[in-house]
MMTF fields as JSON, N, C-alpha, C and O atoms, coordinates in Angstrom:
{
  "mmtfVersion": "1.0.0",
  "mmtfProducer": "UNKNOWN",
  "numBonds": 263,
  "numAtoms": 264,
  "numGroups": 66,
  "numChains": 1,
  "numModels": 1,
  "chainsPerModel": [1],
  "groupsPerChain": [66],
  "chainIdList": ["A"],
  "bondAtomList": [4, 2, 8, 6, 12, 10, 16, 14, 20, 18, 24, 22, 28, 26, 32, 30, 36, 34, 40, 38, 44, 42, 48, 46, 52, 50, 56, 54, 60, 58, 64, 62, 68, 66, 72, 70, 76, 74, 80, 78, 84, 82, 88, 86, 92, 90, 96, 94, 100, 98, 104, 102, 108, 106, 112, 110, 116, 114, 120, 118, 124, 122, 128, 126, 132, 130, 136, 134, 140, 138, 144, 142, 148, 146, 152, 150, 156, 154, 160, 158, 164, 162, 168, 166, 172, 170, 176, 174, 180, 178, 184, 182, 188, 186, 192, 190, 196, 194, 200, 198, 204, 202, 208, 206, 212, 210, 216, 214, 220, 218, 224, 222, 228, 226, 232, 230, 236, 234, 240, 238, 244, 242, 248, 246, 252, 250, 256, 254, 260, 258],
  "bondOrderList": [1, 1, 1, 1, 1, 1, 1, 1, 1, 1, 1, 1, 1, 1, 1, 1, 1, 1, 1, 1, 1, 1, 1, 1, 1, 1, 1, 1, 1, 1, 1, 1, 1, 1, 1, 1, 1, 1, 1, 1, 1, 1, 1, 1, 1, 1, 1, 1, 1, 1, 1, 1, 1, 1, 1, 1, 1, 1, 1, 1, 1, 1, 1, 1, 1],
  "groupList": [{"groupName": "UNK", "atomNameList": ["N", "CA", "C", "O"], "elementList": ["N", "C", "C", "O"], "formalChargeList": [0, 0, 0, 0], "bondAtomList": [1, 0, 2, 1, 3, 2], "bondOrderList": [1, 1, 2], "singleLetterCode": "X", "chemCompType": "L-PEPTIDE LINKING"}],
  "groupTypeList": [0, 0, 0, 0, 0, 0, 0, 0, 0, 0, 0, 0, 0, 0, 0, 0, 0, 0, 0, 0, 0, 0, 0, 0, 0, 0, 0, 0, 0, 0, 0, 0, 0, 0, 0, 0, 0, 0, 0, 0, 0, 0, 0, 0, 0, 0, 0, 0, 0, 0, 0, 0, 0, 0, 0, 0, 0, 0, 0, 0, 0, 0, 0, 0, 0, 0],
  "groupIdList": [1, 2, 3, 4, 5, 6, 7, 8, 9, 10, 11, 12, 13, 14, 15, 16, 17, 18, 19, 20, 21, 22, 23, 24, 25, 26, 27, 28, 29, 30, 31, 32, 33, 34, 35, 36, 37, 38, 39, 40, 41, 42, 43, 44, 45, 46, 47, 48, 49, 50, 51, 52, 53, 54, 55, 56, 57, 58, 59, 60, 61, 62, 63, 64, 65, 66],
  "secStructList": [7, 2, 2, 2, 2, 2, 2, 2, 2, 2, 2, 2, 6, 6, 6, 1, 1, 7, 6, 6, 7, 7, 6, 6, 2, 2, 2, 2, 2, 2, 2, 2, 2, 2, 2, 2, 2, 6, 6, 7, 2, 2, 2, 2, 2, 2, 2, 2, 2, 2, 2, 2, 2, 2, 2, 2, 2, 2, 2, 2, 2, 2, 2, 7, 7, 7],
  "xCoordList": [0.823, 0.0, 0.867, 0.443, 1.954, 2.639, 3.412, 3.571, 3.73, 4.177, 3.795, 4.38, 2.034, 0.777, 0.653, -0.101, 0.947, 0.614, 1.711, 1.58, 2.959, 4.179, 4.077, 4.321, 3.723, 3.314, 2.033, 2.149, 0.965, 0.043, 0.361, -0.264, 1.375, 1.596, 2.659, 2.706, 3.455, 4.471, 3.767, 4.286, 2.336, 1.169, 0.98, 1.218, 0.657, -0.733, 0.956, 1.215, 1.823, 2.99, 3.375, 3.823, 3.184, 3.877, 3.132, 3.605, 1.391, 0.686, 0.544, 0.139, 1.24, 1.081, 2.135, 1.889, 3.087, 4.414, 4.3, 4.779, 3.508, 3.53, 2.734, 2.797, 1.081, -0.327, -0.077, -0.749, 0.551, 0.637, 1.186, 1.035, 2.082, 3.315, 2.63, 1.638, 2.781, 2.33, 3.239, 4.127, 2.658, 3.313, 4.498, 5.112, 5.12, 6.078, 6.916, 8.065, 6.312, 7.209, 8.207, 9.434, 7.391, 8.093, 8.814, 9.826, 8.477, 9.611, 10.638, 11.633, 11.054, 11.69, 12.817, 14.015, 12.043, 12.966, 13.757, 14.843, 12.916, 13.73, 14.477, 15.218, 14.58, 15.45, 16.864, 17.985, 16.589, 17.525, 18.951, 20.168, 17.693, 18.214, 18.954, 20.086, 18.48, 19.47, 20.59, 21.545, 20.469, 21.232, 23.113, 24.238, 22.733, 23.685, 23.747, 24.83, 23.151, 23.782, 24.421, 25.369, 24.509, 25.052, 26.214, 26.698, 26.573, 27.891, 28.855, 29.986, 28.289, 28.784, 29.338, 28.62, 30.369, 31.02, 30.92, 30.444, 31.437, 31.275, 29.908, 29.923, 28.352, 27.727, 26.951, 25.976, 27.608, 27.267, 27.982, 27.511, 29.205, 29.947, 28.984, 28.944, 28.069, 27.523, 26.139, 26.006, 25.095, 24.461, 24.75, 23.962, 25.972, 26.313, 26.369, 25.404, 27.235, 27.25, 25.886, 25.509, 25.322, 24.091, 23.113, 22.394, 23.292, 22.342, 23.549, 23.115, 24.198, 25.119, 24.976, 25.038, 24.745, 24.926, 23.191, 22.976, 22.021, 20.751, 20.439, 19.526, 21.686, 21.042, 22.356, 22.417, 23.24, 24.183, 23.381, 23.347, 22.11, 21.322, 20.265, 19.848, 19.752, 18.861, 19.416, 18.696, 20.474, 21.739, 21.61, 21.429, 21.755, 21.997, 20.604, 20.361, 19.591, 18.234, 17.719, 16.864, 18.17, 17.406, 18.01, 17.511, 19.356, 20.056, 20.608, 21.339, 20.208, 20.267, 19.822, 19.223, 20.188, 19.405, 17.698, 17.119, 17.264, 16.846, 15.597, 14.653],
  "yCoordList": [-1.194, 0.0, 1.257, 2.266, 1.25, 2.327, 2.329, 3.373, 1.265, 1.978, 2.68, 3.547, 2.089, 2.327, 3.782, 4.467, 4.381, 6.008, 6.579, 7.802, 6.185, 6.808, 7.032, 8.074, 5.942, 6.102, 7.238, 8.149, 6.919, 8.042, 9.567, 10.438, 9.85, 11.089, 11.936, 13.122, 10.725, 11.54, 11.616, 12.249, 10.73, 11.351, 12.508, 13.542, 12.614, 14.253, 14.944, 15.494, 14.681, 16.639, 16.62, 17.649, 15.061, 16.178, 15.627, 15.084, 16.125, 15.972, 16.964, 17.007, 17.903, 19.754, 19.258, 19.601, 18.578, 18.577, 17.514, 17.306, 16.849, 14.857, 14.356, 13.344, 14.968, 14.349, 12.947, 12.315, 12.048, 10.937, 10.159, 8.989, 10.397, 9.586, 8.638, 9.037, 7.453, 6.22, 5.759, 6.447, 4.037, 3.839, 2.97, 2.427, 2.64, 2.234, 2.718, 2.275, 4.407, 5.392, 5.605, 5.693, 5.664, 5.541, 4.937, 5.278, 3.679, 2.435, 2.72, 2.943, 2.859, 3.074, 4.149, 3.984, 5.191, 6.33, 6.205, 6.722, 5.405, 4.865, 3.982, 3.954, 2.957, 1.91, 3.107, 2.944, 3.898, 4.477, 5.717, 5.825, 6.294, 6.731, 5.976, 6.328, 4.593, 3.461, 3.209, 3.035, 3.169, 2.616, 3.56, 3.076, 4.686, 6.07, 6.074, 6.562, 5.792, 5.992, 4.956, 5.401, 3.887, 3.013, 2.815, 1.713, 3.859, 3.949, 4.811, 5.032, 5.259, 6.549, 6.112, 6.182, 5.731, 5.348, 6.29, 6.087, 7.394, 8.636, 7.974, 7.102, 8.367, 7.975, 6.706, 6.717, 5.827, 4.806, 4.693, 3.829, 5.351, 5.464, 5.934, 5.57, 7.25, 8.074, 7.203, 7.199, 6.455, 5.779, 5.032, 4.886, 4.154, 3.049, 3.949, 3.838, 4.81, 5.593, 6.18, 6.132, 6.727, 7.061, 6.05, 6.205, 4.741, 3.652, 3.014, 2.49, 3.152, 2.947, 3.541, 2.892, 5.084, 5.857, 5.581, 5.465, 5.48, 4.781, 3.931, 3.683, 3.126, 1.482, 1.968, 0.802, 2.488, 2.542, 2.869, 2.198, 4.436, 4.891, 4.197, 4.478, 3.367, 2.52, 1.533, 0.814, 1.454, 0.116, 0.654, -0.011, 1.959, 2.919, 2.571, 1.679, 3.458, 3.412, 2.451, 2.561, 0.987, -0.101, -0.516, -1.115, 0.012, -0.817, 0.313, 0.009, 1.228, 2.837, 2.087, 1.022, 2.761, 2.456, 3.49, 3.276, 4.252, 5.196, 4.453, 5.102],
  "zCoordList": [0.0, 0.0, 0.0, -0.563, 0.549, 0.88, -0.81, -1.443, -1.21, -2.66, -3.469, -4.117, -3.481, -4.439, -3.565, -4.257, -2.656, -2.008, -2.38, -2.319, -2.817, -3.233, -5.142, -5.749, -5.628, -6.822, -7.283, -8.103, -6.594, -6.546, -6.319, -6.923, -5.409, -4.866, -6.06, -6.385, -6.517, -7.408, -9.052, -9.972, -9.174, -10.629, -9.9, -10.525, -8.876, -8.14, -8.684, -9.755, -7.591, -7.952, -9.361, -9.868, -10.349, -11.253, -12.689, -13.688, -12.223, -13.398, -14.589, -15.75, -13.411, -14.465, -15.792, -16.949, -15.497, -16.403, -17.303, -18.418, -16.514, -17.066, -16.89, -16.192, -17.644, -17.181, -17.559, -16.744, -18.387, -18.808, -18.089, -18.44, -16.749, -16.217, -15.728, -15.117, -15.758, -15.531, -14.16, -13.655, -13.556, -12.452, -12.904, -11.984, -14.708, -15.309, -15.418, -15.416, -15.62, -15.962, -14.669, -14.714, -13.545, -12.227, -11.939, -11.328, -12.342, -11.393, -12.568, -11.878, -13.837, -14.779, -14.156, -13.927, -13.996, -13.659, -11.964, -11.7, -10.978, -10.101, -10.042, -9.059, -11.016, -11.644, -11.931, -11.449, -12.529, -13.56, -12.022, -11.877, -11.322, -9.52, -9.091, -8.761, -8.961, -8.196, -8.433, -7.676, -9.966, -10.674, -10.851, -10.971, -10.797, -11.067, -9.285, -8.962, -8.394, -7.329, -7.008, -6.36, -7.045, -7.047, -8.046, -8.304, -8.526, -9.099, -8.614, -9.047, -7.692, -6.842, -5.555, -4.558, -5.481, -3.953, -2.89, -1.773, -3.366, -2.042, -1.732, -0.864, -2.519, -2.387, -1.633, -0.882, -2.033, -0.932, 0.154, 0.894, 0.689, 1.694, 3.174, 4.35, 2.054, 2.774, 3.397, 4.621, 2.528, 3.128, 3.827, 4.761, 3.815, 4.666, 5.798, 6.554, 6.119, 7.448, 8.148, 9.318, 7.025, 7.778, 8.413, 9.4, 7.43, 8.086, 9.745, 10.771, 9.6, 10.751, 12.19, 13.234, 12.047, 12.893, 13.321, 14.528, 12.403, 13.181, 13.728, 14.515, 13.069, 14.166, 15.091, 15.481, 15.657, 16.715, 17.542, 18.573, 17.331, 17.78, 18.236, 19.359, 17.623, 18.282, 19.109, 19.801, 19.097, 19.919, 21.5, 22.52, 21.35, 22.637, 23.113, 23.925, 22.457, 23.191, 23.621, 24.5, 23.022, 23.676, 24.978, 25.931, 24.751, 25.799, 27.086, 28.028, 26.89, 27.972, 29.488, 29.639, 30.235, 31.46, 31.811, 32.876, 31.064, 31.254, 31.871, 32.32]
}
């Protein structure tokens, strides 16, 4: 469901430009995002760290004395 509300939301913002954009056209053009970031090392350096520093964060909170 949550894809089908992500697909829906990006026809509503950008029907002015692209009354036609389909939910092919989408996964196409996010295929194509992935794909160029994932050629990008800085790039994935940077996600790996960021997904790092959230679960460290959640490491802490579960295990805090609070």
């Amino acid at each position: 469901m949550l894809l089908l509300l992500f697909i829906f939301r990006e026809k509503l913002l950008n029907f002015k430009n692209f009354p036609l954009l389909s939910a092919w056209d989408i996964e196409q053009l996010m295929q194509v995002l992935i794909i160029c970031e994932m050629n990008n090392p800085d790039k994935i350096l940077q996600m790996i760290l960021r997904r790092h520093l959230i679960r460290q964060k959640d490491i802490n909170r579960c295990y805090s004395n609070n």
